[in-house]
N, C-alpha and C positions, 0 to 999 in steps of 0.2 A: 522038681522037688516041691511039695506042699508046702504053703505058708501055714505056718500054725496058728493057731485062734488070736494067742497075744499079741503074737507081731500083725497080725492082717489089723486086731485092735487099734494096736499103736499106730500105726502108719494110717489108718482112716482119721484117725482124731488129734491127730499130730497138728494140725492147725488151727484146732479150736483148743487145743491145749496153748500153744505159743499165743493164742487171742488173749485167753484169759490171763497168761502172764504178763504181758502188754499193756493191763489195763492201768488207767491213770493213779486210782488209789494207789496200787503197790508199790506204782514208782514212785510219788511222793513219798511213801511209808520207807521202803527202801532210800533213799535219798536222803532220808532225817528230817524230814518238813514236816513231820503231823505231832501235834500234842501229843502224849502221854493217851488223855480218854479219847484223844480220834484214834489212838489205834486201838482204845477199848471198844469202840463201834462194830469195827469188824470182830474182836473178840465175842461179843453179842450178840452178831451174827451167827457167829459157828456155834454159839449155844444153843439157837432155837432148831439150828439147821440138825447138829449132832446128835438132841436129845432127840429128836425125830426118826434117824437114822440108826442108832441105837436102839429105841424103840421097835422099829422094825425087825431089828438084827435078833431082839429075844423074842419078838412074835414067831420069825424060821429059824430057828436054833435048832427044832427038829427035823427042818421040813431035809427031804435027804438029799435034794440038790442044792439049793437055796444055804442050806446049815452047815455046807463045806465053805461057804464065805464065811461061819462070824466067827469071832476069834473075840471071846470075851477082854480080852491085854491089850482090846484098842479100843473100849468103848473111852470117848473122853469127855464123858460130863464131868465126873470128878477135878480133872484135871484145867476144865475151863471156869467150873468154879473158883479154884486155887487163885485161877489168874483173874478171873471179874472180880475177885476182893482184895487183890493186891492192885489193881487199877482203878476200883472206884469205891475199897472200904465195905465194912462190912454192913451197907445196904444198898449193895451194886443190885440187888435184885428189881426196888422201885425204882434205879437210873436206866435200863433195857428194855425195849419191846422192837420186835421185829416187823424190820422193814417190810415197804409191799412185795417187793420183791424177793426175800425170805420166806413170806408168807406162801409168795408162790414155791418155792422151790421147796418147800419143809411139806406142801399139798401133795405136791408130784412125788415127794419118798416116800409118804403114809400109804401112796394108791400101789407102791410096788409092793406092797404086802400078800397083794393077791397077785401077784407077778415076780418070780424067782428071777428070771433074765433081768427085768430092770429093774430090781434090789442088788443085783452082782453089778448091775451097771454105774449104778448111783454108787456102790461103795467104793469098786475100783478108782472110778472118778477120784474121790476125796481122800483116800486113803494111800492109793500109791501115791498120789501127788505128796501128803504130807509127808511120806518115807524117802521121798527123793526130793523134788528140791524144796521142800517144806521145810528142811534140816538146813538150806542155807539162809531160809525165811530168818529162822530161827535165831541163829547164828548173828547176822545183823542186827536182828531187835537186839539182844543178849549186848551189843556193841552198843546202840543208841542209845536204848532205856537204863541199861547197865543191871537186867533183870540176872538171875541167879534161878539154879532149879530151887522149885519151893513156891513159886508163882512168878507170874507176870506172861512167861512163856512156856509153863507147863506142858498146853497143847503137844506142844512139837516132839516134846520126851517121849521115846516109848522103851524105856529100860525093858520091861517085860518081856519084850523081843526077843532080846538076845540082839544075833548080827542085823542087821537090818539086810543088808545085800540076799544073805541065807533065804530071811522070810519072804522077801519080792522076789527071790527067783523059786520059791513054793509055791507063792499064790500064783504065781504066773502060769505056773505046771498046774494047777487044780484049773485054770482056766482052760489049758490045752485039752485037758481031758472034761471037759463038757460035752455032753454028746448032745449036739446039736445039729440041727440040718441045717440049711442054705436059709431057707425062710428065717427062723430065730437068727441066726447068725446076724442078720442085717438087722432086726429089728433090734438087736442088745447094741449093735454098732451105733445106731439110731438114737438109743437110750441116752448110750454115753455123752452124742455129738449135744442132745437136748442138753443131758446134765452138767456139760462146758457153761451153754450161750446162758443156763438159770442161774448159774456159780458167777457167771462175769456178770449177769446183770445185777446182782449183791455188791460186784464190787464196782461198777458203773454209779449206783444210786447213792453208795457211800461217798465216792468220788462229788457226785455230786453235792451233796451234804455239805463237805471238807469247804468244797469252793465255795457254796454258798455262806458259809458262816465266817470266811477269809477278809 
């Protein structure tokens, strides 16, 4: 029986997926240890990173392989705006600039532009994450912070959806039906495994950050 695109996906990146949830920031974050604006850092992050990503997503909006990923009901700048001014007030904009390592990973999404494999690759990355255990990210901030939809943890809503289960098990069939060969195959596998180790070094350097100012 043939493994299909998502599962051969999933099962290659399945441990660089578990790396980046491992990483120190989250368990602190998760845990209850971090300030209110340490967890706007990472908030900060997902902005420079999102706006980028988004960015991309309405550069291939048309393109006809590429423009089966965007789904304009996930772009979330809006919605991390909502939250960088419920965390740092309405001039969170002069409190944020992105890390070195943002910088790298926000370079690597601009360059998939010219590259439809690894723009599906970077978005799956970020987006099923947020769809599945993003919602339990969520979930406990809502607990810690005591945020409410409206800001703080905006990101993680995607009312627009509809079911969420529904939508991940769409995107995962628009993934199966990629017509790809053995060469693409690995090099989108490739993509993904890159867009793990850039994602955790965002949260490695944040990590860092937390400690250092402890």
């Amino acid at each position: 029986m043939t493994t299909s695109f998502s599962e051969s996906l999933r099962k290659a990146t399945w441990a660089d997926h578990e790396s980046a949830e491992s990483e120190g920031y989250l368990t602190e974050l998760m845990a209850g240890r971090l300030s209110e604006h340490e967890y706007g850092e990472m908030v900060a992050q997902h902005y420079f990173a999102y706006t980028a990503l988004d960015g991309v997503s309405r550069e291939l909006a048309e393109h006809p392989v590429a423009g089966r990923f965007v789904f304009p009901e996930l772009y979330r700048e809006p919605a991390l705006e909502r939250d960088l001014a419920t965390v740092y007030g309405p001039g969170w904009r002069d409190r944020i600039t992105p890390s070195a390592s943002t910088e790298a990973l926000v370079a690597r999404i601009r360059e998939t532009a010219g590259w439809p494999g690894g723009y599906i690759a970077h978005h799956y990355t970020r987006y099923l994450g947020d769809l599945s255990g993003g919602q339990f990210i969520r979930m406990e901030l809502q607990k810690i912070y005591g945020y409410t939809k409206g800001g703080g943890v905006d990101f993680y809503f995607f009312d627009e959806l509809g079911s969420l289960p529904r939508f991940k098990t769409e995107y995962r069939s628009r993934l199966d039906a990629l017509e790809l060969d053995d060469s693409e195959r690995r090099r989108v596998i490739s993509e993904v495994k890159l867009a793990y180790r850039l994602n955790t070094a965002v949260l490695a350097e944040l990590f860092q950050t937390v400690r250092a100012a402890a």
